[in-house]
DRENLOPA-320666 format. One record per residue (C-alpha): x, y, z; residue number from 1; chain. Coordinates in Angstrom, 3 decimals, always signed. Layout:
! residues N
        xx        yy        zz    k  c
         X         Y         Z  NUM  A
...
//
This chain:
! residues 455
        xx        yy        zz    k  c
   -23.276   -10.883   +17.587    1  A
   -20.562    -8.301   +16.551    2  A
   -16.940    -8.419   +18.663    3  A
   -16.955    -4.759   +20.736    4  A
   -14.133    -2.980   +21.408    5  A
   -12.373    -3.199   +25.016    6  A
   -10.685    +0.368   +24.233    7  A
   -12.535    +3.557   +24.957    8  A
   -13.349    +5.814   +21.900    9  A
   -10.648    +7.857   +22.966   10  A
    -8.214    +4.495   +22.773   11  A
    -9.084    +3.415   +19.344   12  A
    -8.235    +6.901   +18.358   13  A
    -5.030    +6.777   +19.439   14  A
    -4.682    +3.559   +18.090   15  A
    -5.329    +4.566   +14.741   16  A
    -3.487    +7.473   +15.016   17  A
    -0.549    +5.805   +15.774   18  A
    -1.280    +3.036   +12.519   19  A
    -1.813    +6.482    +9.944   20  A
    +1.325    +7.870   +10.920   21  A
    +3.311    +5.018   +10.694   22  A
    +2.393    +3.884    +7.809   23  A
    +1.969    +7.366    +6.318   24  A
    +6.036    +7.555    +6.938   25  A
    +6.669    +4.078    +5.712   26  A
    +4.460    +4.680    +2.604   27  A
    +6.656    +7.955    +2.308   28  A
    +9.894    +6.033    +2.149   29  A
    +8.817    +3.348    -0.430   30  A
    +7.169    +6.262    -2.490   31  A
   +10.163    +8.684    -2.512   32  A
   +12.222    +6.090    -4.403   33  A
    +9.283    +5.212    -7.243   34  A
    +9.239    +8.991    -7.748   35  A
   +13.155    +9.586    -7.834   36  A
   +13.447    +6.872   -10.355   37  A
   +10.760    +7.922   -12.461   38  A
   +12.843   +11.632   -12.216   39  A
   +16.634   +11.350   -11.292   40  A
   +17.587    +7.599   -10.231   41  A
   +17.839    +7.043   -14.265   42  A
   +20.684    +9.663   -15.122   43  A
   +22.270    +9.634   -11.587   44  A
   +22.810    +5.738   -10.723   45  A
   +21.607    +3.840   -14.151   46  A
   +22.970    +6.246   -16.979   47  A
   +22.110    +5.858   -20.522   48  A
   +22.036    +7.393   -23.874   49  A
   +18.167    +6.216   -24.023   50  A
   +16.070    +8.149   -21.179   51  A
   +13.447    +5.577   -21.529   52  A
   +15.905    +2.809   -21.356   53  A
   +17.111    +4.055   -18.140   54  A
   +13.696    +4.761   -16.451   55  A
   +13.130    +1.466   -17.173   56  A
   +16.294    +0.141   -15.512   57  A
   +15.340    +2.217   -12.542   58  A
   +12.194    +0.638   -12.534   59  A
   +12.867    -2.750   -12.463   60  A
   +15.121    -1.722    -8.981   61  A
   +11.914    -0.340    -8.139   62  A
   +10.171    -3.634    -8.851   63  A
   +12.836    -5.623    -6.559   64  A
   +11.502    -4.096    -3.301   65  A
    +8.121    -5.396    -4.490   66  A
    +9.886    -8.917    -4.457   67  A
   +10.910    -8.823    -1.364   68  A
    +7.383    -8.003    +0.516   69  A
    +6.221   -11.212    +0.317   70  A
    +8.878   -12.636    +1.991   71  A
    +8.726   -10.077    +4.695   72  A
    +5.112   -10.590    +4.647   73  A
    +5.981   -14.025    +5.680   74  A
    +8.674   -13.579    +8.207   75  A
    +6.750   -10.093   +10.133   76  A
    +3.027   -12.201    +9.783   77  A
    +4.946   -15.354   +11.655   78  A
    +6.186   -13.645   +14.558   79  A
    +3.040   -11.143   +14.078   80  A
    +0.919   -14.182   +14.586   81  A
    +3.148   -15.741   +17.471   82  A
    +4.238   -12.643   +19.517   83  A
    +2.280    -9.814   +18.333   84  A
    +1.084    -7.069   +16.270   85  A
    +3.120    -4.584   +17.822   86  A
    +6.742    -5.159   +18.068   87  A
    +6.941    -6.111   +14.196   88  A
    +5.422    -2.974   +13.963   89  A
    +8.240    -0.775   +15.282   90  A
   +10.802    -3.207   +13.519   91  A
    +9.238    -2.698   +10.160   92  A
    +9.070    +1.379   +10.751   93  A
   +13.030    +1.217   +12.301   94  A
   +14.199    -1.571    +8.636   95  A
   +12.241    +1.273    +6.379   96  A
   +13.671    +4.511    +7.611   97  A
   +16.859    +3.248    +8.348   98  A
   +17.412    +1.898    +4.137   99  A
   +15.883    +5.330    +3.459  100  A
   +17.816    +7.540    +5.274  101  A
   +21.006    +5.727    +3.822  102  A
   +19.809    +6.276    +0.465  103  A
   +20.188    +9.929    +0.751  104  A
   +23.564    +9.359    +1.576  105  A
   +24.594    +7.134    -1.196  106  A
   +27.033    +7.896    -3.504  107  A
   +26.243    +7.654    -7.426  108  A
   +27.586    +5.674   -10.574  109  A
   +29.765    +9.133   -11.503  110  A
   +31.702    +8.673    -7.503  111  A
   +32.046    +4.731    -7.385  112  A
   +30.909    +3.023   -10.798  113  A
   +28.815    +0.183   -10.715  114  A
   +28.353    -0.214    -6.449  115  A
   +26.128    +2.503    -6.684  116  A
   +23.379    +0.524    -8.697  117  A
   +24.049    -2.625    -6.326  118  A
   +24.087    -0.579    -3.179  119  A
   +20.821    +1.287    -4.259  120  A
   +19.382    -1.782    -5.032  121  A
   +20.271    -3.908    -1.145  122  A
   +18.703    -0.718    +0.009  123  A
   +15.863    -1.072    -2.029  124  A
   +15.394    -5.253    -0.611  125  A
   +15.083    -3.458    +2.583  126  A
   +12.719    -1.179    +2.156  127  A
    +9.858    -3.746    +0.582  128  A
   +11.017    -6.338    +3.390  129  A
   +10.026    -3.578    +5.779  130  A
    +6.779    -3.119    +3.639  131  A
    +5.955    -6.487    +3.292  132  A
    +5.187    -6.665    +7.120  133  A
    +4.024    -3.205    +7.879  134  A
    +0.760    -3.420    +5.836  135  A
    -0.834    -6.356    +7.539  136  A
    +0.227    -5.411   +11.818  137  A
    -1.028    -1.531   +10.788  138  A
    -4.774    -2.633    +9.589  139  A
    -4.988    -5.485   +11.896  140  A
    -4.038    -3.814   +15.172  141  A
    -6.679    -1.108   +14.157  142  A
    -8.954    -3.520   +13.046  143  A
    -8.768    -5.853   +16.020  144  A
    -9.012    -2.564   +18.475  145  A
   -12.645    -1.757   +16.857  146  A
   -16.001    -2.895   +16.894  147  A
   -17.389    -4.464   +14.209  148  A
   -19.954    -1.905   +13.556  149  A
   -17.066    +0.815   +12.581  150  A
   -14.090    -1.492   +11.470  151  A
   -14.299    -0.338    +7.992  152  A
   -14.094    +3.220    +8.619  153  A
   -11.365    +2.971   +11.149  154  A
    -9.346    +0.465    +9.451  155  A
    -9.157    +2.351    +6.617  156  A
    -7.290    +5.147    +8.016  157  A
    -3.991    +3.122    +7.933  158  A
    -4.602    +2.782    +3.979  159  A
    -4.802    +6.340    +3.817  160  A
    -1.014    +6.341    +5.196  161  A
    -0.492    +5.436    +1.463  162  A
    -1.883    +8.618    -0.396  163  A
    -0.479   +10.797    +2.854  164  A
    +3.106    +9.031    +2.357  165  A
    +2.548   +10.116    -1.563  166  A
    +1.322   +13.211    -0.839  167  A
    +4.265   +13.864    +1.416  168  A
    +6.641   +12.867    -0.758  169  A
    +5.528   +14.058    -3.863  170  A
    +4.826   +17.681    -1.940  171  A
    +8.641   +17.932    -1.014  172  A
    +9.493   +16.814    -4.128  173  A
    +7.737   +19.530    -5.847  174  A
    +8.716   +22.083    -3.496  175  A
   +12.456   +21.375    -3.811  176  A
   +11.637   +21.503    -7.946  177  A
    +9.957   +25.023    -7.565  178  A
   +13.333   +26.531    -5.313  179  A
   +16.318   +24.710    -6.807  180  A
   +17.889   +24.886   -10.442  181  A
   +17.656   +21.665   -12.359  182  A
   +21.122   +21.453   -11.629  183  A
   +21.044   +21.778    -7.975  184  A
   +18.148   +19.289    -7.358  185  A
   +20.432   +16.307    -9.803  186  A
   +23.616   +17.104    -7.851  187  A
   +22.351   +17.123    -4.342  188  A
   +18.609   +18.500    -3.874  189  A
   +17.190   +15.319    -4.217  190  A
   +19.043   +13.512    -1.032  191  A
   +16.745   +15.758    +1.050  192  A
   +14.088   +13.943    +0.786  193  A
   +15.597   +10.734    +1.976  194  A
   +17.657   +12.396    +5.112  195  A
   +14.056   +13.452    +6.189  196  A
   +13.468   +10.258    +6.745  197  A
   +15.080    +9.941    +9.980  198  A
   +13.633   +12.555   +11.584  199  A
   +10.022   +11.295   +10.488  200  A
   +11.063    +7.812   +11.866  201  A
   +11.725    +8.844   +15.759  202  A
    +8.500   +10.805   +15.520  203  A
    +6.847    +7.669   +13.939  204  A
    +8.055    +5.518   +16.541  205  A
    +7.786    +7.585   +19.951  206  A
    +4.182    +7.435   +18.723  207  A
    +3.932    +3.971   +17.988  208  A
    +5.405    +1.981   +21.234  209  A
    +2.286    +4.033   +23.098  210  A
    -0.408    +1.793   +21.923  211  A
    -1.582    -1.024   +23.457  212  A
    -1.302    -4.563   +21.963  213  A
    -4.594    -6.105   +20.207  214  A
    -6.794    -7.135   +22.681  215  A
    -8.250   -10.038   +20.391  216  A
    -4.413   -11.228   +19.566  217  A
    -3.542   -11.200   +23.014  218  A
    -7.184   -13.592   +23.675  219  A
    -6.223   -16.014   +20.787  220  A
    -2.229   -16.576   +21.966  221  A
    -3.932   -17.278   +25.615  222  A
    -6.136   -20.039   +23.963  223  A
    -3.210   -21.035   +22.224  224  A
    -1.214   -21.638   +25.293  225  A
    -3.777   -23.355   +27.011  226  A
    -4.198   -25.894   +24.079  227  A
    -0.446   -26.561   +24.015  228  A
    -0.196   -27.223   +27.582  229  A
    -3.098   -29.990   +26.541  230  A
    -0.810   -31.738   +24.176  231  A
    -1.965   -30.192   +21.476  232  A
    -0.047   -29.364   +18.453  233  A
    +0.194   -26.412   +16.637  234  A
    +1.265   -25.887   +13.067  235  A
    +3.530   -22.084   +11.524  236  A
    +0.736   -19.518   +10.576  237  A
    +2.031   -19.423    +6.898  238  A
    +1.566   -23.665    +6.478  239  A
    -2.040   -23.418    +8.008  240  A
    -2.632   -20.583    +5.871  241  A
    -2.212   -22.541    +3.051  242  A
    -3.603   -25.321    +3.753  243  A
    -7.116   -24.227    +4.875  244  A
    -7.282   -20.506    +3.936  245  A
    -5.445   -20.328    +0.117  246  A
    -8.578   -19.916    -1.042  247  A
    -8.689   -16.715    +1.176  248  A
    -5.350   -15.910    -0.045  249  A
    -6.349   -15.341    -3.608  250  A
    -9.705   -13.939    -2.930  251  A
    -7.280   -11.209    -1.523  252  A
    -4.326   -11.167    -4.136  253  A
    -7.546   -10.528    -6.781  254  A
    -9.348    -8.024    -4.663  255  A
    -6.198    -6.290    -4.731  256  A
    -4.607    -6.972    -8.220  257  A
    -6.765    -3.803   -10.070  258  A
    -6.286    -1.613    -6.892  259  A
    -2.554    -1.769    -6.980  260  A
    -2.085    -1.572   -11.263  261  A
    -3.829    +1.332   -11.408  262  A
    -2.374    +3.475    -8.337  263  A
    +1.194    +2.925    -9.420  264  A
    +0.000    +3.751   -13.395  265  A
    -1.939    +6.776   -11.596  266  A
    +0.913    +7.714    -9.743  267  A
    +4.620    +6.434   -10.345  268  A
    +4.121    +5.884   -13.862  269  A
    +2.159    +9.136   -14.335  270  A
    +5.739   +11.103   -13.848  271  A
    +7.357    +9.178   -16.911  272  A
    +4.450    +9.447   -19.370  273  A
    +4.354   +13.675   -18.748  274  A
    +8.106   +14.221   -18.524  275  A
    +9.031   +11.740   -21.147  276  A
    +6.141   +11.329   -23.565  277  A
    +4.443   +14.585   -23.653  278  A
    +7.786   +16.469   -22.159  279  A
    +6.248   +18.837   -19.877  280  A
    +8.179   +20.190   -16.976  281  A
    +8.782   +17.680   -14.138  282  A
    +6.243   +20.093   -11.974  283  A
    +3.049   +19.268   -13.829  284  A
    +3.081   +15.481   -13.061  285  A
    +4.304   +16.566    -9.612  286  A
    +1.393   +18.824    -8.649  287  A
    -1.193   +16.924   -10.115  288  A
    -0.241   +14.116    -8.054  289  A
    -0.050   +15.904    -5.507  290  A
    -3.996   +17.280    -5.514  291  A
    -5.054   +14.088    -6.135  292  A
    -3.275   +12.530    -3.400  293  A
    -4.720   +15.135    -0.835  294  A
    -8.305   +14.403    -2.457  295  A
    -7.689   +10.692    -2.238  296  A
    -6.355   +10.615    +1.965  297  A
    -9.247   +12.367    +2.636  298  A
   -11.822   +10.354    +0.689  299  A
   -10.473    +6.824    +1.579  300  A
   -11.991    +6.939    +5.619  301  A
   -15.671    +8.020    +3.950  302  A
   -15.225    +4.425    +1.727  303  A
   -14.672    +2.645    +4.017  304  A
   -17.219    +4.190    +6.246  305  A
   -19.417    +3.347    +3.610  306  A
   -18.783    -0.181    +3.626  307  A
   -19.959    -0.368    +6.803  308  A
   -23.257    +0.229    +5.424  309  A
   -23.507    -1.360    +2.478  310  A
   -21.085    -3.745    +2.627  311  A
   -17.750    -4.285    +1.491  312  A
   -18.279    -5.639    -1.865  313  A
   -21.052    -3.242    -3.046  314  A
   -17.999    -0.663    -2.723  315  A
   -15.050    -2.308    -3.993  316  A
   -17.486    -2.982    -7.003  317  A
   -17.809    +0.820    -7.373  318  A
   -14.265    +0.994    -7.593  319  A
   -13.184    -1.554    -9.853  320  A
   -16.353    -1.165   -12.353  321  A
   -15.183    +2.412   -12.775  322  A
   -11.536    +2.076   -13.333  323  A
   -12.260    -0.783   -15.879  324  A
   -13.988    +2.352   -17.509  325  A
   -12.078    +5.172   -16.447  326  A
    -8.496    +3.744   -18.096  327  A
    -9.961    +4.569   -21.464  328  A
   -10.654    +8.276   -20.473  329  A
    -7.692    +8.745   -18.119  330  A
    -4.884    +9.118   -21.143  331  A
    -7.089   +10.835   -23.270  332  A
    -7.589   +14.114   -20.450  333  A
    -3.541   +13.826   -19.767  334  A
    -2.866   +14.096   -23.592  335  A
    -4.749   +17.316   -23.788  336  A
    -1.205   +18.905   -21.931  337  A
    -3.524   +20.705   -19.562  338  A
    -2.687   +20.990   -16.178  339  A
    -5.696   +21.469   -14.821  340  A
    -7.532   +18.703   -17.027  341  A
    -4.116   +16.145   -15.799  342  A
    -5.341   +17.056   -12.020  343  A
    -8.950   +16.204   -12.861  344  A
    -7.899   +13.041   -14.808  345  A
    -5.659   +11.723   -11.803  346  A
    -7.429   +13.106    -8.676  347  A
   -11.145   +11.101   -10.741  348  A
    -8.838    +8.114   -10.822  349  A
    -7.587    +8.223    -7.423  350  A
   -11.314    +8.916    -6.073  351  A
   -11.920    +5.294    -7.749  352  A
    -8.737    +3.575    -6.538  353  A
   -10.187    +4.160    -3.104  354  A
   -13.527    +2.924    -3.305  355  A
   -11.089    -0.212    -3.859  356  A
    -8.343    +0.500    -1.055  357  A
   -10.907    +1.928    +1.505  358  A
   -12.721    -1.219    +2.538  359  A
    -9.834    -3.100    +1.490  360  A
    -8.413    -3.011    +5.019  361  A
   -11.240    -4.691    +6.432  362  A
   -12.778    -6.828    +4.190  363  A
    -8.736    -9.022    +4.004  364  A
    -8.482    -8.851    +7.947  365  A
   -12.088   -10.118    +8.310  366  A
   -11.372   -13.133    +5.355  367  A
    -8.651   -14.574    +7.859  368  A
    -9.073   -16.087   +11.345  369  A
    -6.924   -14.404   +14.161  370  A
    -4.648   -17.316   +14.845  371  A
    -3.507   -16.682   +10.917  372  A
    -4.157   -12.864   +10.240  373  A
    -1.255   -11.184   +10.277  374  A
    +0.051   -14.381    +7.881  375  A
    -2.823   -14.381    +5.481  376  A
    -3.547   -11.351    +5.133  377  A
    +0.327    -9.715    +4.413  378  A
    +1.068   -13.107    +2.293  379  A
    -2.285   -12.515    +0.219  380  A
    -1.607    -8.478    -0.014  381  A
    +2.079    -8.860    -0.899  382  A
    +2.034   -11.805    -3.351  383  A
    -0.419    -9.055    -5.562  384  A
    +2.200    -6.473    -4.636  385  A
    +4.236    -8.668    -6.818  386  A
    +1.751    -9.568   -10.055  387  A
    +0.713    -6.155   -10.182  388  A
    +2.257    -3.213    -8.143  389  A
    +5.793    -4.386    -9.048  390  A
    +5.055    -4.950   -12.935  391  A
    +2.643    -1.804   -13.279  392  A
    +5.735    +0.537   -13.865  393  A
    +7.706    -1.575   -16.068  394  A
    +5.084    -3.168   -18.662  395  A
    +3.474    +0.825   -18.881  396  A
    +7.008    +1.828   -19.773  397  A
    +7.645    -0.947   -22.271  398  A
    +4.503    -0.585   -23.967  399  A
    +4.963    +2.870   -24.578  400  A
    +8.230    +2.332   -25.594  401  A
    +6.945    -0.394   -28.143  402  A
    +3.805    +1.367   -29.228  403  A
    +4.477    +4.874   -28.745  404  A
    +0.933    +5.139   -27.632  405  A
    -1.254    +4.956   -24.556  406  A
    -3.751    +2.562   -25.647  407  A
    -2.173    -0.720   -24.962  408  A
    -1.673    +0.559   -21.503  409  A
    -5.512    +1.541   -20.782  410  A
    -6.520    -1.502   -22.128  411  A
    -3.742    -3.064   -19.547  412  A
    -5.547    -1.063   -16.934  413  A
    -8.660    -1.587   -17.560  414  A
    -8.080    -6.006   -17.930  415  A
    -6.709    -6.037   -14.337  416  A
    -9.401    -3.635   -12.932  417  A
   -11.882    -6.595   -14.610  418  A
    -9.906    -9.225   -12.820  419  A
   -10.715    -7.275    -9.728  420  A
   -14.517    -7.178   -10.311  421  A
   -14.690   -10.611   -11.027  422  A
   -12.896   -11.475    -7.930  423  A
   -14.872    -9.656    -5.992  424  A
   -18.352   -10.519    -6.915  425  A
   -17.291   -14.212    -6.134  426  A
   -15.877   -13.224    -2.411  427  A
   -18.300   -13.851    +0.092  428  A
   -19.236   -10.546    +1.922  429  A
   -17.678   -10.180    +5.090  430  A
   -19.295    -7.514    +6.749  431  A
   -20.303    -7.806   +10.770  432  A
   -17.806   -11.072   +11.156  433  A
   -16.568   -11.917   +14.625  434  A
   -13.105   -11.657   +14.531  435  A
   -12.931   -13.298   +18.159  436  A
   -14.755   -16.637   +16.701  437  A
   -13.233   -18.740   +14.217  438  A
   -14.288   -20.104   +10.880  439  A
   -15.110   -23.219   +12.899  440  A
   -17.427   -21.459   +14.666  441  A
   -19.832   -19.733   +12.513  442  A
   -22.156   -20.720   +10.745  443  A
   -22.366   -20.216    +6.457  444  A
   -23.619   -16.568    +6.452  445  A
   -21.826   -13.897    +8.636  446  A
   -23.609   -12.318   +11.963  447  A
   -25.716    -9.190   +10.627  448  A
   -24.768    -5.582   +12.295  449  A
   -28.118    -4.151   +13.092  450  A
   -28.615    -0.698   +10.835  451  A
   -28.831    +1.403   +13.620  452  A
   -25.104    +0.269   +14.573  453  A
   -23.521    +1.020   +11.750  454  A
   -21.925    +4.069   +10.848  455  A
//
């Protein structure tokens, strides 16, 4: 027996609506920074005499706001767990814009000296905070809303707030560098971006406080209250999680550790290795990111409309099989200095990063029982924010530096998309799981959706 939606058609729409746009504007905030310190953030708050050196500097401020996800991951999947899927929802999209749209006003190391790095840097702690709890309530709310029978394809529209954040603020960033002087865009093109911010933030949240809370959230904390006026006792979300779902925890930190290498090597890192390495104009990276990202938000709903089908695993297999492959072929097609060949080589790579990311959404929010989601699922997400997304940048830039060569990184690539697989085919498949009934309550194998339910 599959859990059925108490919304209308018409209200899970809305719901995910509300979930892609929000996280499409959250995505673009923590985006807009990897791509200004992979293009300005190195000469303008960290300068050196070696452009590497500084990129890498920039990066490793990059990498802080992956440190602090977790921890907001823990803090927005408590209260997520104990009050609901929707408030820490508009407090994650009001902490993100807010450290954005102050980072446009910043001044840099040439106005006030070293406080520029540190203040850039706070701002930066905000931003993944914000991130750290925004992942989990956005799939969760959209995949508690739906029916079993659809849950991959709808809950995958909130990952494709990641490629439409990318593709949003890689597109302004290449519009800016087609209109403005090189000179113009260092000195005070590239705050627009970040001012933006604020305007996308009350449109982001005039949509969000519309929707309605999650219907199987609101049925748990009512069988939670009637337990505690039992007597009984009831432990934090984030010790239960660990003490009878870790396993769950790093089934998702593996299913997501080659997803998240190879979209920040695809994408962040991608900007360094054109401009710096092969020293093509700024633009080339830009635009070739840019098709692939519009490829990639449209192609990440049909994944994870596929997984309803065939399963979640079958797919995420797909995905990491081929990018174990594909980071051998990636460098050579972006070493031919062809635009056109770049695009193909990142929007291919992209296309496999979200047989990974499309089911992803789904498959972690059915691994975790409701009482726990939100905890679970943003502790197991953001911990691999931290071994891989965080680190991608930084050990890509250091082994160039070190090797002058793309190799080492491919075969980087390529080990974690491995890791990945391997994960994966050990996960038990989740498809057509309750998410009103506990662990407790089902038996070994998951309840099957009948074919002519599924998408």
């Amino acid at each position: 027996m599959s859990d059925t939606s108490t919304q209308p058609r018409s209200g899970i729409g809305r719901i995910v609506g509300a979930s892609l746009i929000g996280t499409t504007i959250e995505w673009y905030d923590f985006f807009l920074y990897g791509s200004a310190a992979a293009l300005v953030f190195n000469t303008l708050f960290f300068p050196t005499a070696d452009p590497l050196v500084g990129t890498l500097i920039a990066f490793i401020t990059y990498a802080i706001g992956f440190a602090a996800r977790p921890l907001g991951g823990i803090v927005f999947g408590h209260f997520g767990d104990k009050i609901g899927r929707k408030k820490l929802l508009v407090l994650s999209l009001l902490m993100m814009g807010g450290a954005t749209f102050a980072m446009g006003l910043l001044p840099t190391y040439g106005t006030i000296g070293v406080w520029a790095p540190i203040l850039l840097t706070v701002l930066r702690l905000v931003q993944g905070f914000a991130l750290g709890g925004e992942w989990g309530g956005a799939v969760l709310i959209v995949s508690e809303h739906g029916g079993a029978e659809h849950r991959g394809f709808w809950a995958s529209w909130p990952q494709a707030g990641a490629p439409g954040g990318n593709l949003l603020a890689t597109g302004v960033l290449a519009l800016l560098a087609a209109v403005q002087s090189e000179a113009d865009f260092q000195a005070w093109g590239w705050r627009i971006p970040f001012l933006l911010s604020g305007l996308l933030v009350i449109i982001g949240l005039w949509i969000r406080v519309s929707v309605s809370e999650s219907p199987v959230f609101l049925e748990a904390r009512a069988k939670a209250e009637a337990a505690s006026v039992a007597g009984a006792r009831e432990e934090a979300p984030v010790v239960e999680v660990f003490r009878r779902s870790w396993r769950e925890v790093l089934s998702a930190i593996g299913t997501r550790f080659g997803e998240n290498i190879s979209y920040y090597i695809l994408t962040s890192f991608l900007l360094v290795y054109v401009t710096v390495h092969l020293e093509l104009p700024k633009s080339t990276a830009l635009n070739a990111v840019l098709i692939g990202s519009a490829v990639h938000f449209v192609t990440i709903p049909m994944w994870g409309a596929l997984s309803d089908r065939l399963g979640r695993r079958p797919v995420t297999l797909i995905g990491s099989a081929g990018m174990a492959v594909w980071a051998f072929v990636f460098f050579g097609l972006v070493d031919s200095r062809s635009f056109v060949v770049i695009t193909l080589a990142v929007t291919a790579g992209l296309l496999l990063h979200g047989a990974m990311y499309g089911p992803q959404a789904a498959f972690i929010s059915e691994m975790f029982d409701t009482k726990v989601r939100y905890s679970g699922a943003s502790m197991g997400s953001q911990l691999a924010s931290i071994l891989a997304g965080a680190l991608a940048p930084i050990i890509a830039v250091e082994l160039l530096k070190d090797y002058g060569s793309s190799t080492p990184i491919s075969v980087y690539l390529s080990a974690a998309a491995v890791i990945t697989t391997i994960t994966v085919a050990v996960t038990r498949e989740t498809l057509g799981r309750d998410l009103r009934r506990g662990r407790d309550e089902e038996t070994a194998a998951p309840p099957a959706v009948p074919a002519g339910d599924r998408v």
